[in-house]
C-alpha positions in Angstrom: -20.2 112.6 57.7 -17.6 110.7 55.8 -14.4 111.5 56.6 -11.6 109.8 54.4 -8.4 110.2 55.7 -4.5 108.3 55.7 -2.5 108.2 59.1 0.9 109.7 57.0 -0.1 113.3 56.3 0.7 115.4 53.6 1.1 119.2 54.4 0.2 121.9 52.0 3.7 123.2 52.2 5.4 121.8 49.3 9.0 121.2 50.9 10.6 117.7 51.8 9.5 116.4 55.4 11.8 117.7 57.8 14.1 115.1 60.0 12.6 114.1 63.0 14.4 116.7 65.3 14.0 119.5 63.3 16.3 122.9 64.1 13.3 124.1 66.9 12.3 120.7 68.3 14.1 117.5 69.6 12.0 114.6 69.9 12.9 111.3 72.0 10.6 108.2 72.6 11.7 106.1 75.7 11.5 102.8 75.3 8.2 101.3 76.1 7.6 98.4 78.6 4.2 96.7 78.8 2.8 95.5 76.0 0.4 97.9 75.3 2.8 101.1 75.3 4.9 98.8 73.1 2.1 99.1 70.5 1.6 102.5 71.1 5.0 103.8 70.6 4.9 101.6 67.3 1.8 103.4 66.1 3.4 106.8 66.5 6.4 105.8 64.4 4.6 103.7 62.1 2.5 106.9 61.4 5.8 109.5 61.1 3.2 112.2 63.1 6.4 113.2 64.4 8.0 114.1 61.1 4.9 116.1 60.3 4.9 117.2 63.6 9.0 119.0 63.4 8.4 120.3 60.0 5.5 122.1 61.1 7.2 123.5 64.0 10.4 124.1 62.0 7.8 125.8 59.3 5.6 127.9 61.1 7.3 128.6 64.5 10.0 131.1 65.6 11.5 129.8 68.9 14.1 131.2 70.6 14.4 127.9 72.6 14.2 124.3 70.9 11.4 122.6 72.7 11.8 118.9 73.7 9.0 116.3 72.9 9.5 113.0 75.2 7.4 110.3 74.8 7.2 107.4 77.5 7.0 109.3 81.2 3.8 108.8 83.5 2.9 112.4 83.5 0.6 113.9 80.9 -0.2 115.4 77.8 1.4 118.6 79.2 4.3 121.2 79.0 6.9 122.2 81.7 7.9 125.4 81.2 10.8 124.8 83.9 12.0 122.4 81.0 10.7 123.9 78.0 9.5 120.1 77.6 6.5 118.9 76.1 5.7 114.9 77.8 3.5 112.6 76.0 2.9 109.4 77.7 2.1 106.6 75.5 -0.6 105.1 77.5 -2.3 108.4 76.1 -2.6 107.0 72.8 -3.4 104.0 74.0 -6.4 105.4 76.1 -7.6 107.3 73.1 -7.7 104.3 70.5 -9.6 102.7 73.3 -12.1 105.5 72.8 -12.7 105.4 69.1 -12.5 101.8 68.6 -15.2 101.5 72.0 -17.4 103.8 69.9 -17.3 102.2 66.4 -15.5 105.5 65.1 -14.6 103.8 61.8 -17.8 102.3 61.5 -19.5 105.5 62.2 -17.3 108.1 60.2 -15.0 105.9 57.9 -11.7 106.5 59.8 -10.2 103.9 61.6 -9.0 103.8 65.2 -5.9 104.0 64.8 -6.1 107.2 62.5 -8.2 108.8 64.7 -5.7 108.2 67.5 -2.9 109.7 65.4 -5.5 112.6 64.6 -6.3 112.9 68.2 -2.2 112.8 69.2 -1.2 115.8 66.1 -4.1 117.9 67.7 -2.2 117.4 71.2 1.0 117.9 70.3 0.2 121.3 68.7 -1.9 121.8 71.5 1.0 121.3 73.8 3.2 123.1 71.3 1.0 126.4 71.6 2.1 126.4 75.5 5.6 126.3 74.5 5.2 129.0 72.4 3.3 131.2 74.2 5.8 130.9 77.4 8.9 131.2 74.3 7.7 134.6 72.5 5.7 135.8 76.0 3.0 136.2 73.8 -0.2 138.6 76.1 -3.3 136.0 76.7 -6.6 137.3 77.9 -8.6 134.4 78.8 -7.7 131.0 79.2 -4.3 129.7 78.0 -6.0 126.5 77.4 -8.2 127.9 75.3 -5.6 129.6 73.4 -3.7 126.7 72.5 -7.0 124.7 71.6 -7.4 127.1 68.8 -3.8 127.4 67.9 -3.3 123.5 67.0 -7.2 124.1 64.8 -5.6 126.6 63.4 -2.5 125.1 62.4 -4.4 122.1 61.0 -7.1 124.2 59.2 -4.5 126.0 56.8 -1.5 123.8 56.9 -2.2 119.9 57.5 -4.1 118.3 53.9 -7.5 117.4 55.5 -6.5 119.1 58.7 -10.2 119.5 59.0 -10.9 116.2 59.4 -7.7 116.0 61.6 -9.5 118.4 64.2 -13.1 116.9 64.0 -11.6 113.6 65.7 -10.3 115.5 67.9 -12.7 117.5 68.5 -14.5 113.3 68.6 -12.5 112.8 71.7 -13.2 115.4 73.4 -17.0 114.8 73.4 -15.9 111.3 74.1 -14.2 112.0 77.2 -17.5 113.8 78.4 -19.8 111.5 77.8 -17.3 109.5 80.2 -17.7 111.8 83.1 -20.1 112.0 85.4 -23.5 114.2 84.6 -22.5 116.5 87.5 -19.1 118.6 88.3 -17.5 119.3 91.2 -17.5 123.1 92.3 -13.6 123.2 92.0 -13.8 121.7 88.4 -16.1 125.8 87.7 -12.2 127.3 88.0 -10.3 124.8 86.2 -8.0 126.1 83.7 -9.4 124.0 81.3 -13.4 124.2 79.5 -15.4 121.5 79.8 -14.5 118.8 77.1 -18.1 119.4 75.6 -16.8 123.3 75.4 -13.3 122.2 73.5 -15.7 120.0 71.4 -18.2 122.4 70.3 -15.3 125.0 70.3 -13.5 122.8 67.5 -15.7 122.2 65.4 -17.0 125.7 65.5 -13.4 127.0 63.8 -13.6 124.0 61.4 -17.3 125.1 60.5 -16.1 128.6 60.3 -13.1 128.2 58.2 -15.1 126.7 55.6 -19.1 126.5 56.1 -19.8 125.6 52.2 -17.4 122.0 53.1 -19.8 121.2 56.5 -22.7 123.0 56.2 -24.5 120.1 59.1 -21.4 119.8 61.3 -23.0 122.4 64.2 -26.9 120.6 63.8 -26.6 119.7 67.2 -27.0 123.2 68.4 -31.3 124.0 68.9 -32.5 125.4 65.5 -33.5 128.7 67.5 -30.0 129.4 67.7 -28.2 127.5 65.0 -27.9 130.4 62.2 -26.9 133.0 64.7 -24.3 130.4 66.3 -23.2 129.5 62.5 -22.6 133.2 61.6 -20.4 133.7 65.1 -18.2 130.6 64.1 -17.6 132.4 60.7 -16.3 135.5 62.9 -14.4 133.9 65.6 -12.1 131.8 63.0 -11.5 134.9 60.9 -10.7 136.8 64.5 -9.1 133.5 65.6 -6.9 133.1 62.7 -5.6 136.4 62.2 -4.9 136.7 65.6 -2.5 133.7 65.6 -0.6 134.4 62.1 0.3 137.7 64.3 2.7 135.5 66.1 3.5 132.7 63.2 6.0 132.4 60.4 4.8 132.4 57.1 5.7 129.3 55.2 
């Protein structure tokens, strides 16, 4: 699969791109010390993913609370709900550009590293977002939370980010990256962690991006045993529909 894709996104929405620090977000980026968080924060800015980023918030998202986006601590991706605070260290994009350019990503797929990265970070951020939100409108969960804000930040992609598809299939990239990196065993303790398996986010991703539009990737779930490939193909199909109209419950319309 070719995927064909610029690091400055254009959203379907047809307004202006917001200010970074849009009405329901205020974003700050600490100032970076080794050299390569230095080139990581310049990557984010050079990018504007955090002008995409507050107009989608600002867009889509009622809060009653403006979330804060700091870039630069040791600690995360994650949210504090204490501090309605979402904290993205920068060695995080560092460690993800490490991934795709260790695995020939552009070579592979036709998007570069650093795109990939940038996908990989707007996939996080909504990710992280979908936390905030849930804690912000007390919106019920059943299931995982992690789960839930996986397919919140597809979501948001799939019907509002130009080639937000693509977006979430390097994300999705990573995650499968980041499992291959682990061991070939768990540890009993990692059976209850709040998150799925990376190899579950993966297939989980690409299963709403199949689903949202199965004429566009009719190949992307061949990985999946032939026995069960048309029955898991018709599930994806029903699980975005369910998935998406479940979330637009809780979202502006733009």
């Amino acid at each position: 699969m070719i995927k064909v894709l610029t690091i400055v996104l254009s959203f379907v929405c047809c307004s202006a791109l917001a200010n970074q620090g849009a009405a329901n977000i205020r974003i700050v980026m600490q100032p970076a010390v080794s050299q390569a968080d230095k080139e990581s924060r310049a990557l984010i800015k050079r990018s504007k993913v955090n002008q995409h980023f507050s107009q989608l918030v600002d867009q889509l998202f009622n809060f009653r609370q403006a979330v804060n986006l700091e870039y630069g601590i040791n600690d995360g991706p994650l949210y504090d709900p204490n501090a309605h605070g979402i904290y993205i260290p920068y060695a995080f994009v560092d460690e993800t550009l490490h991934f795709f350019s260790s695995n020939n990503y552009q070579k592979q797929y036709g998007v570069s590293a650093e795109e990939a990265a940038i996908d990989t970070l707007l996939h996080t951020l909504l990710h992280e977002l979908g936390h905030a939100y849930i804690t912000d409108q007390q919106i019920p969960i059943l299931g995982k939370e992690e789960d839930a804000a996986d397919n919140l930040a597809t979501i948001v992609l799939l019907n509002y980010v130009e080639l937000g598809d693509e977006v979430a299939i390097s994300a999705a990239d990573m995650f499968a990256f980041e499992s291959e990196d682990k061991p070939n065993f768990y540890e009993l303790s990692e059976y209850i962690n709040e998150h799925s398996f990376d190899l579950q986010r993966y297939f989980s991703t690409l299963c709403l991006v199949y689903g949202s539009n199965p004429k566009r990737y009719p190949k992307l779930l061949n990985e999946i045993d032939t026995n069960y490939l048309a029955e898991r193909q018709e599930f994806c199909i029903q699980q975005y529909q369910q998935t998406n109209q479940s979330w637009h419950t809780y979202l502006k319309q733009p």
